[in-house]
C-alpha positions as CSV (number, residue, x, y, z in Angstrom):
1,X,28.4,-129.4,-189.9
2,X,24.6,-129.9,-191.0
3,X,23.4,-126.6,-192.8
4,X,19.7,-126.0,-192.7
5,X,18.2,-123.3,-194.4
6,X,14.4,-122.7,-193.8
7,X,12.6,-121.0,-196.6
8,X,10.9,-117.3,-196.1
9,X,7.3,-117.1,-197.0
10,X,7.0,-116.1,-201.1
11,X,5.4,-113.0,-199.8
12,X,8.7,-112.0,-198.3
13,X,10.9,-113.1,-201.3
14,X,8.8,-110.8,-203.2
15,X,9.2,-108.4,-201.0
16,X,10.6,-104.6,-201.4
17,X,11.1,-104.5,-197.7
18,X,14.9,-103.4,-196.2
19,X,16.3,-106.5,-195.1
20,X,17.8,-107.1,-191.7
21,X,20.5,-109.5,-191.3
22,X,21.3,-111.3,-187.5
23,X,24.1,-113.1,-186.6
24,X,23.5,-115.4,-184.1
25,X,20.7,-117.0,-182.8
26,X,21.2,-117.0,-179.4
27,X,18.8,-116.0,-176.4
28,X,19.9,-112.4,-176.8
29,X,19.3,-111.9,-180.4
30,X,16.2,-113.7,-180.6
31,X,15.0,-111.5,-178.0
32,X,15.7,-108.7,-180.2
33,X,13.6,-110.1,-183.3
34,X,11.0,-110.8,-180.8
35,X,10.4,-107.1,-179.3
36,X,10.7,-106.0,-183.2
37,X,8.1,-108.5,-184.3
38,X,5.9,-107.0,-181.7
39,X,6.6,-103.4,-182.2
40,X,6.7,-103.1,-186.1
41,X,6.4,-107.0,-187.8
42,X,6.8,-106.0,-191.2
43,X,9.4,-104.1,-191.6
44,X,11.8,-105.9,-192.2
45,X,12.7,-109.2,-194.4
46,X,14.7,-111.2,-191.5
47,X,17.6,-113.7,-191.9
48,X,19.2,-115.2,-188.8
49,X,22.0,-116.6,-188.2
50,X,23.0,-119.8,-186.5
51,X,26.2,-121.5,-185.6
52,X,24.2,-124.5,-184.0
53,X,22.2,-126.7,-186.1
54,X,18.6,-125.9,-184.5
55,X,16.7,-123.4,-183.5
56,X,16.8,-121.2,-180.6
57,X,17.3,-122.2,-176.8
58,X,17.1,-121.7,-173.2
59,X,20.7,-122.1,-172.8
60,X,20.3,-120.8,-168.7
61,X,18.3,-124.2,-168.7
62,X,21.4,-126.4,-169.9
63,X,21.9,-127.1,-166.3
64,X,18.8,-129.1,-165.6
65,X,19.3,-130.8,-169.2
66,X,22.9,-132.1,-168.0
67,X,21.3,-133.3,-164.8
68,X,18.6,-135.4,-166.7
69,X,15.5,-133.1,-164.9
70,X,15.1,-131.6,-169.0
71,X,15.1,-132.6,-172.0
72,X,16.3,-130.6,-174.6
73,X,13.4,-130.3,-176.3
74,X,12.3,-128.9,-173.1
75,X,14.4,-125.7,-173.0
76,X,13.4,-125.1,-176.8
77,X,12.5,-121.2,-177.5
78,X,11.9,-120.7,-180.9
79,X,11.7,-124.0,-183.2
80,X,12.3,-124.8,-186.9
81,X,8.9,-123.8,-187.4
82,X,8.2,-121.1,-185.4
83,X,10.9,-119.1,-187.9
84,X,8.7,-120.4,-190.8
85,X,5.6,-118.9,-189.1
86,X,6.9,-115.9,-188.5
87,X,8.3,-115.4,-192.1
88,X,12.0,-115.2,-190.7
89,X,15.0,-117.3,-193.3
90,X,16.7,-119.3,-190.3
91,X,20.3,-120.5,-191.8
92,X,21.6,-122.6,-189.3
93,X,24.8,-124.8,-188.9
94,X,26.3,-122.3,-190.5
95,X,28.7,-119.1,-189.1
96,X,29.4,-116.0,-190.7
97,X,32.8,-115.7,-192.1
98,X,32.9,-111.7,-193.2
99,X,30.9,-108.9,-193.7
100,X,31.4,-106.1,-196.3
101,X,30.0,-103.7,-194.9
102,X,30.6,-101.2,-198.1
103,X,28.6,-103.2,-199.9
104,X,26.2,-104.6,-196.8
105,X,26.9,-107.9,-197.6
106,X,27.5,-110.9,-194.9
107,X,29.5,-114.1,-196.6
108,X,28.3,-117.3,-194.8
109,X,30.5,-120.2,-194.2
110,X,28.4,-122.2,-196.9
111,X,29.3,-119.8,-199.5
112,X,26.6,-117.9,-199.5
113,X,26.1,-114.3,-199.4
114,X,23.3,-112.1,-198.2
115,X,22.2,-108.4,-197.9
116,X,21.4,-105.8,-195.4
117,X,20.0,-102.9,-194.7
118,X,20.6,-103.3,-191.1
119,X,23.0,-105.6,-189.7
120,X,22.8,-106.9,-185.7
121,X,25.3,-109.0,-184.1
122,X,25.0,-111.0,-181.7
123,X,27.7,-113.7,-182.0
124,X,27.6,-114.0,-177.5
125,X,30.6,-115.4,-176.3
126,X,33.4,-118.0,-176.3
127,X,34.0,-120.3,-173.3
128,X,37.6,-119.1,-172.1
129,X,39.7,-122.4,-172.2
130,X,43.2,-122.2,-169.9
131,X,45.9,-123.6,-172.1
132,X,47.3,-125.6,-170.0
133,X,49.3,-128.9,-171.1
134,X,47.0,-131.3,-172.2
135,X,44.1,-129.4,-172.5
136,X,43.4,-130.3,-176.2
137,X,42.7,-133.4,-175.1
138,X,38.9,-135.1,-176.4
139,X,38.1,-135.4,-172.6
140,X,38.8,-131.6,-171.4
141,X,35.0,-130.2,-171.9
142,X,33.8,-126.6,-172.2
143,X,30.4,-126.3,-170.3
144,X,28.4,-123.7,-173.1
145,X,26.2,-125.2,-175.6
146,X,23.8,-128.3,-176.2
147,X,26.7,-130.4,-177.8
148,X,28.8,-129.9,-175.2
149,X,25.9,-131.2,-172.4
150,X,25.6,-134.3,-174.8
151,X,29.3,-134.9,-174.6
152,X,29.2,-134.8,-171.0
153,X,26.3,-137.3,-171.3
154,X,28.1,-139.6,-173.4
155,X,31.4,-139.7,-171.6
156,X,29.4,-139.8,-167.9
157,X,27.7,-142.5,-169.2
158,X,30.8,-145.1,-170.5
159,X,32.7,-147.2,-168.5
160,X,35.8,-144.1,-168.2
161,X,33.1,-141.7,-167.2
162,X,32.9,-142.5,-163.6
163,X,35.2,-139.6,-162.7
164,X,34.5,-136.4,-163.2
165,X,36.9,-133.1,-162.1
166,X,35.0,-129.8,-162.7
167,X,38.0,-126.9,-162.9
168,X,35.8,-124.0,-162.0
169,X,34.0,-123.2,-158.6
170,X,31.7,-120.4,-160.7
171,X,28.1,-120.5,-161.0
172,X,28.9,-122.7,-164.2
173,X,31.5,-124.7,-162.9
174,X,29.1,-125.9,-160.0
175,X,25.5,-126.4,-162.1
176,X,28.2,-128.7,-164.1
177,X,29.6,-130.6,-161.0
178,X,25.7,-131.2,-159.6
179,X,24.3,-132.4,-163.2
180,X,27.3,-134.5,-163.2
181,X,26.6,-135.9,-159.9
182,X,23.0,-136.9,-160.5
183,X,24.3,-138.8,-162.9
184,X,26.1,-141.6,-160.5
185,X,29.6,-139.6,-161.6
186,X,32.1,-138.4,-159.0
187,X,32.7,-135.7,-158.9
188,X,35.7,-132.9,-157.6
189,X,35.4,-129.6,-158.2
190,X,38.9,-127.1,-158.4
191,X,38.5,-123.8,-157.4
192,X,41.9,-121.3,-157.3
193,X,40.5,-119.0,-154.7
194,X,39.9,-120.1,-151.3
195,X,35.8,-120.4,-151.5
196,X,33.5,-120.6,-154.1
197,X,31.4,-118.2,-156.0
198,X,33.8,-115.5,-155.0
199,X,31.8,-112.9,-157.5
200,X,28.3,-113.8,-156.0
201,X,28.8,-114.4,-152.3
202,X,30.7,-113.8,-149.5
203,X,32.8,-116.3,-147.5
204,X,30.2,-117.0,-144.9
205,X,27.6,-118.5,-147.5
206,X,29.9,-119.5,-149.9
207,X,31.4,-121.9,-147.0
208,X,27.3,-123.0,-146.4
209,X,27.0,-124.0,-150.0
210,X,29.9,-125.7,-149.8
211,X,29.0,-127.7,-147.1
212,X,25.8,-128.8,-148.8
213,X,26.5,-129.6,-151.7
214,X,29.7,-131.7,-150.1
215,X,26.1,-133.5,-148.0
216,X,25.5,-134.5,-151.8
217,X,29.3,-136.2,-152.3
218,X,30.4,-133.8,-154.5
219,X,34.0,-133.2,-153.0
220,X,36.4,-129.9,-153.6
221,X,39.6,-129.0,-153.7
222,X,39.7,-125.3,-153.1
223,X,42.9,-122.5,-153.0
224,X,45.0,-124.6,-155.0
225,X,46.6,-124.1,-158.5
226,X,46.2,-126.2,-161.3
227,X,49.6,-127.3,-163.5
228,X,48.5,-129.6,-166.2
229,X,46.3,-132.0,-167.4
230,X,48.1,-135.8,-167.1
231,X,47.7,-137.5,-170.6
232,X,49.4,-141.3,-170.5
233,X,50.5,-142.5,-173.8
234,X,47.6,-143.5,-175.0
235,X,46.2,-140.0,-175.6
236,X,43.6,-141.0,-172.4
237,X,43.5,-138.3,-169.4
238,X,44.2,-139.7,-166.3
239,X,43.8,-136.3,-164.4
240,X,44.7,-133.0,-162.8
241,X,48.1,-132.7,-161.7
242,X,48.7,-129.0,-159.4
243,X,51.5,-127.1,-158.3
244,X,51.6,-128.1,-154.7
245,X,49.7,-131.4,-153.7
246,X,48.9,-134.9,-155.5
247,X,47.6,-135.4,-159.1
248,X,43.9,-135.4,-158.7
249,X,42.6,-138.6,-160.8
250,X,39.8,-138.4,-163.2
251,X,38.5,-139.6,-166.4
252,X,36.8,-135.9,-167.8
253,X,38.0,-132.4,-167.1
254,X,34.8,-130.2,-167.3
255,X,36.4,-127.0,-167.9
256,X,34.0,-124.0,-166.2
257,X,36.7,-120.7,-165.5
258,X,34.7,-118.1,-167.5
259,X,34.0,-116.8,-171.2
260,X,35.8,-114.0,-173.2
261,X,33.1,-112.0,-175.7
262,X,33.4,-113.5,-179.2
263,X,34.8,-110.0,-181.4
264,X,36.8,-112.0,-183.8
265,X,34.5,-111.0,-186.6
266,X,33.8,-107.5,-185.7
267,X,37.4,-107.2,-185.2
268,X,37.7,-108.1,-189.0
269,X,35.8,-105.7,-190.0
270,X,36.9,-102.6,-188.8
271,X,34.0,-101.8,-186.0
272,X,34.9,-100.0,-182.5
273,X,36.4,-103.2,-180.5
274,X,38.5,-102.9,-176.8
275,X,36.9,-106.2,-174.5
276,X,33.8,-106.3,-176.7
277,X,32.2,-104.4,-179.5
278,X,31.7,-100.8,-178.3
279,X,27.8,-99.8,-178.2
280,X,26.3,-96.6,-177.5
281,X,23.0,-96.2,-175.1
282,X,21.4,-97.2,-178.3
283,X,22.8,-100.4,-178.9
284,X,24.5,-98.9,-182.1
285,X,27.8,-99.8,-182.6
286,X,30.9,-97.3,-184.9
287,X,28.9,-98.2,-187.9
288,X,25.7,-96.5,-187.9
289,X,23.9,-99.2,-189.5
290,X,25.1,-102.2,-187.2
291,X,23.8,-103.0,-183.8
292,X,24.8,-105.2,-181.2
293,X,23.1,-107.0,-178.3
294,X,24.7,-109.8,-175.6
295,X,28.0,-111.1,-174.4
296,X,29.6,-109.6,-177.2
297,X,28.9,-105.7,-176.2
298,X,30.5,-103.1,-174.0
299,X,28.2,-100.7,-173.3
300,X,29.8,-97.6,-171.0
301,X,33.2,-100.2,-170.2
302,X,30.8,-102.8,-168.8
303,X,30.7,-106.3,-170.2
304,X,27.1,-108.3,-169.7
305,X,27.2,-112.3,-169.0
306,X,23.6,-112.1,-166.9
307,X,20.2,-112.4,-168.6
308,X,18.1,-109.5,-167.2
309,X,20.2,-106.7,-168.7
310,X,20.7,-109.0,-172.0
311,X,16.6,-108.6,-172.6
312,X,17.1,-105.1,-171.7
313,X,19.5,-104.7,-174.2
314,X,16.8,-106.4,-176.6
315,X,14.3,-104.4,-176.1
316,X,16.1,-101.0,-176.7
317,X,17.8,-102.3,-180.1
318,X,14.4,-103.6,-181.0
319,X,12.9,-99.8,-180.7
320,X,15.6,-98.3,-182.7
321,X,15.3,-101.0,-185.5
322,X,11.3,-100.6,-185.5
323,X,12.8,-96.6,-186.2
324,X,10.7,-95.5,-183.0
325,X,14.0,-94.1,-181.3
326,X,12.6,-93.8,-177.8
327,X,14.4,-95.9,-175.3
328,X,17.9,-95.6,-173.7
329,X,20.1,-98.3,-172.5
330,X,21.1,-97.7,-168.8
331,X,22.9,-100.5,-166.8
332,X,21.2,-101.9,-163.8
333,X,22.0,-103.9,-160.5
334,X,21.9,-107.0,-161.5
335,X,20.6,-110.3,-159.0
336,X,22.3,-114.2,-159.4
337,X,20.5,-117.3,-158.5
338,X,22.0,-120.9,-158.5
339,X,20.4,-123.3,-161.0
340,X,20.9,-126.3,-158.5
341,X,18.1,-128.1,-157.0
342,X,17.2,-128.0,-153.2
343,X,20.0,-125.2,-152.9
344,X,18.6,-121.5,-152.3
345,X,20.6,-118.6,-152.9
346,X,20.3,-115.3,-154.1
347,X,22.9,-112.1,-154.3
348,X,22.1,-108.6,-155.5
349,X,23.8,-105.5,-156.1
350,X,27.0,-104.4,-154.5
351,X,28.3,-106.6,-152.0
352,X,32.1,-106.0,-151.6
353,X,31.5,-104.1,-148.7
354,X,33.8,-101.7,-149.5
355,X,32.6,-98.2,-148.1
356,X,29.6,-99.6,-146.8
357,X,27.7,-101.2,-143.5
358,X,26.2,-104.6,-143.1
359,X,23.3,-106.5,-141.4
360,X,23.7,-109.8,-141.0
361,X,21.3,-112.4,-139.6
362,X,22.1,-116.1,-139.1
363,X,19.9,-118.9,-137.8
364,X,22.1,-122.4,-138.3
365,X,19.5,-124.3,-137.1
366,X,17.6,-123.2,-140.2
367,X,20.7,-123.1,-142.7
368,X,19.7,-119.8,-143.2
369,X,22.1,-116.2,-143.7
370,X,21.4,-113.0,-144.8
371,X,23.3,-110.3,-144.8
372,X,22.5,-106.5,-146.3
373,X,24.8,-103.9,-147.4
374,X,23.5,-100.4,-146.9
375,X,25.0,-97.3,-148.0
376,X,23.7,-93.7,-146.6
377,X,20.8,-95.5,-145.8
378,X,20.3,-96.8,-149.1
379,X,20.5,-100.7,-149.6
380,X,23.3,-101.7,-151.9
381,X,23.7,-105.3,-152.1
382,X,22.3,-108.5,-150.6
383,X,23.6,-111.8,-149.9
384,X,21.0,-114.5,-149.3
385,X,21.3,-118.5,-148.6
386,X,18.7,-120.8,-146.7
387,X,15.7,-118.5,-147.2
388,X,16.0,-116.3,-150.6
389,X,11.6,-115.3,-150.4
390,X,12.5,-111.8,-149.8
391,X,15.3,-111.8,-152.6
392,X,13.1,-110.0,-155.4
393,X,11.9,-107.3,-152.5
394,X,15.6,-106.3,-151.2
395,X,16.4,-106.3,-155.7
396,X,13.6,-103.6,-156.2
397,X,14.9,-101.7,-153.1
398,X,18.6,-102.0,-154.8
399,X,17.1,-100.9,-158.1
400,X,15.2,-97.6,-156.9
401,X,18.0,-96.9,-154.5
402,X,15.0,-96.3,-152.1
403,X,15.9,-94.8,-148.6
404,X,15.7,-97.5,-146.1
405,X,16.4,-95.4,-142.9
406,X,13.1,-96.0,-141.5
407,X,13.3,-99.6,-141.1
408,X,16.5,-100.4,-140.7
409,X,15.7,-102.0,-137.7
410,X,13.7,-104.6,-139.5
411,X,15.1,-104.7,-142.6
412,X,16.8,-108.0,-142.3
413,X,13.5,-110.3,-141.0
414,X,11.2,-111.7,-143.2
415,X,7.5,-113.3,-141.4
416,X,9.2,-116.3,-141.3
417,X,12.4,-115.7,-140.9
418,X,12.2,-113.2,-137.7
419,X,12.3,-116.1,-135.1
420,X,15.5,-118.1,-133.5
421,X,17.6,-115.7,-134.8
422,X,21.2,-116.4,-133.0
423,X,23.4,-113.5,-133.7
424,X,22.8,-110.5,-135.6
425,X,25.1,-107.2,-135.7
């Protein structure tokens, strides 16, 4: 693994200031350096982090990279330089093996060790693989960083690459399967329950996404239980065998079921761990001089995989490092979009239903459904495909649990979405 180490300005070598160390250099912790740059920039000598060998990313925008509508270059946040600029050490290709946290000191994979004042991890989360025969094999894929997209590329793009099974019908599992299809691959994607996107919609839509993306010749086998990956004895997957129907053929398994929070290191030393590392409202974790932000946290038994409440986390740790001490962490409803060209779908709040009445509008002609969930007159949830304009006006009504009562009746429509409405309870 390439180790690059970008130089601090002399000023800051010099320097008397406490020194804050990150690890990671993910969307979340970068975040947090951000709001702290702009609320107090110097004070602090900053190191960050890196496991990849480059600066920081959009990784929400892998999607469009995978599909050839980016370059990666593209979806670049913070480059080499911009670190330089800003006076912030940038050690990348590198992980952190330990901390002593007696001492404040962070051991690096390289061998070298650094000090701290403040410490804030960040380390996100690891892509959960299920260990299924045959699923160390070089053409099983996780679907998280840059280097996996360029696998995908590389394999997608050889003579073996022309088949493509995506196991995962998840948010990830189908930005995968599209990318993959806009690049000439076929493409099946294997979900376990019986329609997709069963944390973001409800059957109804899931079964019109389905049904559009299918228009696009990506094909699905859905309800059914994967077994093992078939390996011949050349070491060279041949496919998907399941419990209870055919072996589904393919050259690639893109493997898309979900991520676990990478602890492992704040495990190893000694900080507050059950799913994640334990936060309070301040992001502070058991050690009063450690913070966390990201996929890694569990903040009030919640665990965070969206980007909204990540920034939110960002900027509260970022007012608590600057030593202004004013802001509170408090969880929020959270809204999902698909990163898939041409399809529009949005999903907000609480939709389960449970304990709650709905309004649902449907105009097939259109390819458009809505349906709200209200709650003592209050609108919980909403669940959008076709037409998702209004999406960000039902989210603020979610978010200030506004009462609805008085336009119930109208609630559902939009301008354009009022006419050749066919059913509507």
């Amino acid at each position: 693994m390439q180790t690059q180490i970008l130089p601090a300005t002399q000023e800051n070598l010099n320097s008397k200031r406490p020194r804050l160390v990150v690890i990671g250099n993910g969307m979340a912790a970068m975040r947090t350096v951000e709001e702290l740059l702009h609320l107090e920039p110097d004070l602090y000598d900053i190191t960050v982090i890196g496991r990849e060998p480059h600066g920081n990313y959009n990784r929400i925008m892998l999607s469009p990279v995978l599909s050839g509508e980016k370059s990666f270059q593209e979806i670049m946040l913070h480059t080499p330089a911009w670190y330089v600029e800003q006076g912030i050490k940038l050690v990348s290709g590198v992980v952190a093996e330990s901390v002593h946290r007696k001492r404040r000191e962070v051991t690096l994979s390289n061998g070298e060790v650094i000090g701290y004042e403040r410490l804030l991890i960040a380390t996100g989360s690891n892509p959960f693989v299920i260990p299924m025969p045959g699923h160390q094999n070089p053409a099983v894929i996780q679907f998280r960083d840059i280097q996996d997209v360029e696998k995908m590329v590389e394999v997608a793009a050889s003579k073996l690459g022309q088949r493509a099974i995506v196991l995962g019908g998840g948010l990830l599992g189908l930005e995968a399967a599209n990318g993959l299809a806009k690049r000439g691959v076929k493409v099946t994607v294997v979900h376990d329950i019986d329609y997709l996107l069963n944390r973001q919609l409800d059957r109804e839509a899931a079964n019109m996404l389905q049904a559009q993306l299918e228009s696009r010749g990506i094909e699905f086998a859905i309800g059914v239980k994967s077994d093992h990956i078939v390996i011949d004895e050349a070491g060279v997957l041949k496919g998907l065998a399941f419990k209870d129907r055919d072996i589904l053929e393919g050259d690639m398994l893109v493997m898309a079921v979900g991520v676990r929070p990478n602890v492992a290191l704040a495990k190893s030393i000694g900080l507050q761990v059950d799913k994640a590392i334990i936060t309070d409202d301040t992001m502070q974790t058991s050690d009063p001089r450690v913070y966390a932000v990201g996929e890694c946290v569990q903040h009030r038994g919640a665990l965070f995989g969206l980007v909204a409440p990540l920034f939110d986390q960002a900027k509260v740790c970022a007012s608590h490092l600057a030593e202004h001490g004013i802001r509170r962490y408090v969880q929020k409803a959270t809204a999902t979009t698909l990163k898939v060209t041409g399809v529009n779908l949005y999903s907000a709040g609480d939709f389960s239903g449970v304990g709650s009445e709905s309004i649902v509008m449907r105009d097939p002609n259109q390819s458009v459904y809505k349906k709200l969930f209200l709650k003592d007159n209050k609108l919980i949830g909403a669940v959008l495909y076709g037409d998702i304009q209004d999406g960000v006006t039902y989210f603020d009504l979610i978010q200030r649990g506004a009462d609805v009562a008085a336009q119930r009746s109208t609630l559902i429509f939009s301008p354009d979405a009022s006419r050749g409405v066919s059913h509507v309870i």
